[in-house]
C-alpha positions as a LaTeX table, in Angstrom:
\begin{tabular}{lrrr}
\hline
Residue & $x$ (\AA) & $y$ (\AA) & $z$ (\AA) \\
\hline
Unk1 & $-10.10$ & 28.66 & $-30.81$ \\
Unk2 & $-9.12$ & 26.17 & $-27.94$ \\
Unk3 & $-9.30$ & 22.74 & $-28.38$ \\
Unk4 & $-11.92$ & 20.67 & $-25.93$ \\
Unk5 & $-10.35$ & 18.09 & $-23.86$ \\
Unk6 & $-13.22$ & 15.54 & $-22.90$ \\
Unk7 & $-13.27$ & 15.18 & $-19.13$ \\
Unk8 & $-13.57$ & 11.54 & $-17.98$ \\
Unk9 & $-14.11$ & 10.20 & $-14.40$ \\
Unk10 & $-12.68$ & 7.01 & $-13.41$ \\
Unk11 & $-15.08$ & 4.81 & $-12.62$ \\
Unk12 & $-15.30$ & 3.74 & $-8.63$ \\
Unk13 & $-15.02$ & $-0.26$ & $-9.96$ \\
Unk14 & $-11.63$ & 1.35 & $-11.51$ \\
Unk15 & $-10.40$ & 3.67 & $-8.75$ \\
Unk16 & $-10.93$ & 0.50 & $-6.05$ \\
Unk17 & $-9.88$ & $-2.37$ & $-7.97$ \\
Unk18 & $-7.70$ & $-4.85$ & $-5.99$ \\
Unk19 & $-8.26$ & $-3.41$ & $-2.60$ \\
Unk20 & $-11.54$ & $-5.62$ & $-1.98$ \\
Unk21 & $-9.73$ & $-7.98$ & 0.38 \\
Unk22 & $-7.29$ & $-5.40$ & 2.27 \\
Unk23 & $-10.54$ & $-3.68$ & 3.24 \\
Unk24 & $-11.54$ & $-7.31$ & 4.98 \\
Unk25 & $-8.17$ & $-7.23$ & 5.93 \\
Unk26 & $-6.46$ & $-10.22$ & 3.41 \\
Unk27 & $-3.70$ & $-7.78$ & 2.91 \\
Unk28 & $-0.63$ & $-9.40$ & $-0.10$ \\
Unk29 & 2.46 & $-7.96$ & 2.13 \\
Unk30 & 5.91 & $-7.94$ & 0.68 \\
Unk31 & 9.08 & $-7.18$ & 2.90 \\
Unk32 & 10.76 & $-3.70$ & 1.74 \\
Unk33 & 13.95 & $-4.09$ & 3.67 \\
Unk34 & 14.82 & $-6.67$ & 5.72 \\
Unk35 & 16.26 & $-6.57$ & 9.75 \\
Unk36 & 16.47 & $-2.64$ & 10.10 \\
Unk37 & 17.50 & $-1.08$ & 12.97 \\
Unk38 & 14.98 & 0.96 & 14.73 \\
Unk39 & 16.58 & 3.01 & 17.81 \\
Unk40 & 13.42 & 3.82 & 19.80 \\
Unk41 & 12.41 & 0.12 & 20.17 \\
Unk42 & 16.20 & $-1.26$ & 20.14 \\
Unk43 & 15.89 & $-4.23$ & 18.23 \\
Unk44 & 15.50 & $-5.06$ & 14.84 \\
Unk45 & 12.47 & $-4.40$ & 12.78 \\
Unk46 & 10.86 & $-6.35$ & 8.99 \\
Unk47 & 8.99 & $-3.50$ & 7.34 \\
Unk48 & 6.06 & $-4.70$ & 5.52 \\
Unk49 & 3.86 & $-3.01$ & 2.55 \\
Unk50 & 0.88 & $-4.60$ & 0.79 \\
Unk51 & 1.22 & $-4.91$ & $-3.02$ \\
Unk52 & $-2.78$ & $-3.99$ & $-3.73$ \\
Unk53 & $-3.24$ & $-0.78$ & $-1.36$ \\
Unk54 & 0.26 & 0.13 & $-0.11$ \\
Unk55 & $-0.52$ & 0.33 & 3.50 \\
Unk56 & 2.83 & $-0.32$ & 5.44 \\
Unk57 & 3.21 & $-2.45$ & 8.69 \\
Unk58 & 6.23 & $-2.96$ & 10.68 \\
Unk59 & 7.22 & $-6.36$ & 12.82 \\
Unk60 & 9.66 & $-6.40$ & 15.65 \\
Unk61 & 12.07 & $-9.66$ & 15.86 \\
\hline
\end{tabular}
């Protein structure tokens, strides 16, 4: 016979935990690379990605 694998859920408390404040927008942003090059805009560009819910923004200098 097969062995039976319990299935378990996460629970939602689990599954969102940490990304209470980046839904009211207190986002923890860390630079990934510094003063990139982006051709379209023609400058130089900080890419930024929060630590809690990896959503990525991107500032020009």
């Amino acid at each position: 016979m097969a062995d039976i694998l319990p299935f378990k859920r996460p629970k939602l408390s689990e599954k969102h935990k940490g990304k209470g404040l980046c839904r009211e927008g207190f986002h923890k942003w860390e630079v990934l690379n510094e003063q990139s090059f982006d051709v379209k805009q023609g400058r130089l560009v900080t890419r930024y990605r929060c630590k809690r819910c990896g959503a990525t923004k991107i500032k020009a200098l």
